[in-house]
N, C-alpha and C positions, 0 to 999 in steps of 0.2 A: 292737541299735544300738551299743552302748558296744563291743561285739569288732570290730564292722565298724570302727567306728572308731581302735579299738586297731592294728587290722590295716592303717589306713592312714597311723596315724603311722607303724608301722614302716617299713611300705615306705617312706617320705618320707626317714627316720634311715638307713637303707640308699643310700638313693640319694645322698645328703647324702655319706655316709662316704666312698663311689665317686665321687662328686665333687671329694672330698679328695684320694684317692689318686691320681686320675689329675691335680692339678693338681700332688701333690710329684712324681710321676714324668717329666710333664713339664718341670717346675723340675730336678731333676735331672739328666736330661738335657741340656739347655742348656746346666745347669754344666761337664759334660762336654765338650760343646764349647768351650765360654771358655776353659776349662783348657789346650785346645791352643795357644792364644795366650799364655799367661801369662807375664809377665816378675818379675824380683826383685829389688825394689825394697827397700834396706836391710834384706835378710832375708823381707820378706813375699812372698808370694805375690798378687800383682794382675793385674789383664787390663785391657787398653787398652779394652774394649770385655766389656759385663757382661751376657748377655743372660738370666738368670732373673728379675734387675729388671725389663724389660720386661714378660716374660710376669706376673708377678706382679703387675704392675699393671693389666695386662690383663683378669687373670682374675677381679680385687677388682672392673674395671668391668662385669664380663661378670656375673657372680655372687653379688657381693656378698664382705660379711665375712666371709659364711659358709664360706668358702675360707681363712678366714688358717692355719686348722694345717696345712691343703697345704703351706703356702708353711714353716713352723717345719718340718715334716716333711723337705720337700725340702731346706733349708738343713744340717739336722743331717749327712742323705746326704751330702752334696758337703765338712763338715768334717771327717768321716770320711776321707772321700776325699784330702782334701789333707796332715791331720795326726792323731793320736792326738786323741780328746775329751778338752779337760782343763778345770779350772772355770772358766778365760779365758773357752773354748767359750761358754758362757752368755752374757756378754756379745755375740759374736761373731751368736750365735744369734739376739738379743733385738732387735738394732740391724738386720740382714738383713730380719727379720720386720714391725718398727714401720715402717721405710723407706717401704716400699708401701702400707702399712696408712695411715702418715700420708698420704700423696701422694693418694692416693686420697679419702679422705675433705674435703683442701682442695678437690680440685678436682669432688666432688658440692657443699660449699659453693659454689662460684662460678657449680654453673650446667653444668657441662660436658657437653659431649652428643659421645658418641660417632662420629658421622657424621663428627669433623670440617667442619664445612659452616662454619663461621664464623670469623674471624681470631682473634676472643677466644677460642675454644676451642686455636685452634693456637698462643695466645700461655701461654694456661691447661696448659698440655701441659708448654711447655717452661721457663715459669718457675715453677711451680708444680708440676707433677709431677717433672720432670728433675731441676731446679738447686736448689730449696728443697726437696722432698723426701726427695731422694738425702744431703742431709748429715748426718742420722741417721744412715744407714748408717754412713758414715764416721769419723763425730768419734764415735760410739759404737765401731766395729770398733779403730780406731789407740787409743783412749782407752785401753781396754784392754788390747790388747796390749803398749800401753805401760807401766801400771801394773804387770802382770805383770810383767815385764820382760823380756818377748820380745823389744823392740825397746829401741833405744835411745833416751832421751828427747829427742836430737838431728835424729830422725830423722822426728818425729812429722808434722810439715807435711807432708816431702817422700811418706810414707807416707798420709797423708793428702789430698793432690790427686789424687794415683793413682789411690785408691780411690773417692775422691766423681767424677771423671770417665770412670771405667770406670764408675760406676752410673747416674751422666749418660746416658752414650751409651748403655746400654740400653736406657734408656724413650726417647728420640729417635731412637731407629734402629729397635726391634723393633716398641714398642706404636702404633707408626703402621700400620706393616705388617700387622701382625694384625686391627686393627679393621679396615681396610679391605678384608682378605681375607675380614673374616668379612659384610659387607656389599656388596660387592659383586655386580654380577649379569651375567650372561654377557649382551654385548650385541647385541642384536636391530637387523639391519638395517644393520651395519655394514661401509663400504664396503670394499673387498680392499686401496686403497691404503692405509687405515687400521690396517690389520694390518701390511703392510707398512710404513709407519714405526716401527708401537710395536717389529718386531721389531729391524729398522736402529735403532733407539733404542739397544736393550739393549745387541745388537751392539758397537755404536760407547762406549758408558761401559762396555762391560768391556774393550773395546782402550783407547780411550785409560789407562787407568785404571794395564792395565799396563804399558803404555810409560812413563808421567810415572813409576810409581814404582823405572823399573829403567835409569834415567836419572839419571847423575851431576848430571845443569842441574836447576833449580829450575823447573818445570814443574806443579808442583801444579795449579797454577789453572786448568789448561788444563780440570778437568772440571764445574766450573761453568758454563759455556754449556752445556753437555749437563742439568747438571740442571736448568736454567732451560725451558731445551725442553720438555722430560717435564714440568715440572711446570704449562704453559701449556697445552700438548696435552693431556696426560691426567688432569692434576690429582692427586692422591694417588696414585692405583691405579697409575701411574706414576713418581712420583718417586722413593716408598717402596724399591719395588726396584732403582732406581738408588743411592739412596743406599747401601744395606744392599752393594750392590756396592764402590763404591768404598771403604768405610768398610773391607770384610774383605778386600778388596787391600790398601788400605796399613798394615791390622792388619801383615797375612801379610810386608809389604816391611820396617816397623818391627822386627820381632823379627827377619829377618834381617839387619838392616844393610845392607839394600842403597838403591841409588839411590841419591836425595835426603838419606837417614837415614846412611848409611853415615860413617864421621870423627867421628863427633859422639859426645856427652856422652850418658847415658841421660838425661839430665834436656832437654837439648835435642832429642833422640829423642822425647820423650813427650809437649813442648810442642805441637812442630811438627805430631805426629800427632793431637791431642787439638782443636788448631786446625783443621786439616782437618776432621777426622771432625764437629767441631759447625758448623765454617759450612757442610758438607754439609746435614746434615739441617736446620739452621736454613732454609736457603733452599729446599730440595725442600718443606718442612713449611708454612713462614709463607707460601710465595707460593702453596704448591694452597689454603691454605684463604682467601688473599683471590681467587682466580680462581672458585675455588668459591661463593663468599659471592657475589661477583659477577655466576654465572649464576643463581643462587636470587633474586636481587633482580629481576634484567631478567624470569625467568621469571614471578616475582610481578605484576612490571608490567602484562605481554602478559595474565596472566589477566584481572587488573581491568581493563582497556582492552577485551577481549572480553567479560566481562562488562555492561560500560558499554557500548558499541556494541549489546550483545541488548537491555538497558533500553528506549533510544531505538528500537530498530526496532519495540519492543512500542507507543511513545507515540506513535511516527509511523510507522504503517503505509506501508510503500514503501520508507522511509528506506533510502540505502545504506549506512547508517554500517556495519552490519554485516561488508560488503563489503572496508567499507575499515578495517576491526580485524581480521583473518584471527587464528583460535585460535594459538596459546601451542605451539610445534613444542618437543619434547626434544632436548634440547641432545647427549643421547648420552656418546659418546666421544670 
């Protein structure tokens, strides 16, 4: 008994270790793509938009702690990638790592349930994991690099918002997305006109999206009624990819100066973008999960109401009540 046993912690530490590596390869990855957006802010290296925060927070919800060297793993790759390891690194490394690791842990404090289904989860998301989170990363990474003297001590704020808002918008853009893809389910019974909007959705917030951003007028706003839509219609499973649409359009328009962004300051380039991209997902995010909360409540209702109508037909044989409480329909898509 004690070999069998032996024999299945290892496979356990095996699958554990493959667990790791495919979360830093992941992470990795991702970095990779952020990296193609990257801008250079007083020397450093930042991205308007951070997405291995996301997944790393993700993957602490999906997994547990048990993931964090994935995540030290994947971070060291991508410092690699960007510069020479040097003992800065460390810090660089430490503040990446704790980021997620913190966030994550506030928000199993508070309660947080992955479905998204409640406002307090979509409020727990974005002030709690995003914005109190993410400043580890940052006031760790710039502290640093500052001390060092990579940067100059002048520079620290401006290298500093960059950073904590490109980690921002990670976990508000990616780790919505992911939960909801990993939870979602192909829907049964859904009418053709129903397809045909969500697709006319997509359609129309990837046109508009490029037009406002390749348009000298100030047009931004034009794609909030689109996300407002999606996120009434479809709730998450819909917003999510809208948002994630608009937000890597006007990355993509940002680093080229064009549109809206073009004339301007880097610092008023990053405001403007950084605005955008968080009242995106703020609104795709807070309004699916009060529409959401809102069918879970009427749904609750209709059960207890049908339930209570079966009561009474059982006390008063004949009764119509039954009749007239018809069972709790899915609300669907």
């Amino acid at each position: 008994m004690a070999a069998v046993a032996r024999i299945q912690e290892i496979r356990r530490s095996g699958a554990v270790v493959l667990l790791m590596l495919a979360v830093a390869a992941v992470y990795f990855v991702a970095g990779r793509v952020g990296l193609t957006l990257q801008v250079d802010v007083g020397g450093a290296v930042v991205t308007p938009l951070w997405p291995p925060t996301g997944i790393a927070l993700t993957c602490l919800l999906w997994f547990g702690l048990r993931v964090w060297p994935g995540i030290a793993l994947g971070t060291f790759l991508l410092i690699l990638v960007i510069s020479p390891f040097e003992t800065y690194s460390l810090g660089v490394l430490a503040g990446n790592t704790l980021a997620p690791v913190c966030a994550y842990l506030m928000l199993r404090r508070v309660g947080f349930r992955t479905q998204l289904d409640r406002l307090r989860d979509g409020l727990a998301l974005v002030f709690i994991g995003a914005l109190a989170g993410m400043l580890i990363s940052a006031t760790v990474g710039a502290g640093v690099l500052v001390l060092a003297g990579v940067l100059a001590t002048d520079d620290f704020w401006q290298i500093w918002s960059a950073w904590w808002a490109g980690d921002a918008m990670g976990v508000l853009v990616v780790t919505p997305l992911l939960l909801v893809c990993r939870t979602v389910r192909w829907p049964k019974g859904m009418r053709p006109a129903r397809w045909v909007e969500a697709g006319f959705l997509l359609v129309s917030v990837a046109a508009v999206s490029i037009a406002v951003t390749h348009t000298a007028l100030t047009l931004l706003f034009l794609v909030f009624p689109l996300l407002m839509w999606a996120a009434l219609r479809f709730q998450l499973i819909g917003a999510a990819p809208c948002v994630l649409i608009v937000s890597v359009v006007a990355i993509s328009a940002a680093t080229d100066v064009t549109g809206p962004f073009s004339g301007h300051s880097l610092l008023a380039i990053m405001s403007t973008l950084q605005a955008l991209n968080g009242s995106a997902a703020l609104t795709g995010l807070l309004l699916s999960a009060i529409v959401t909360e809102q069918y879970t409540v009427r749904h609750k209702i209709e059960l207890a109401c049908s339930e209570l109508a079966e009561v009474v037909d059982r006390l008063v044989p004949g009764s119509d009540a039954a009749r007239r409480w018809p069972p709790p329909q899915d609300k669907g898509i």
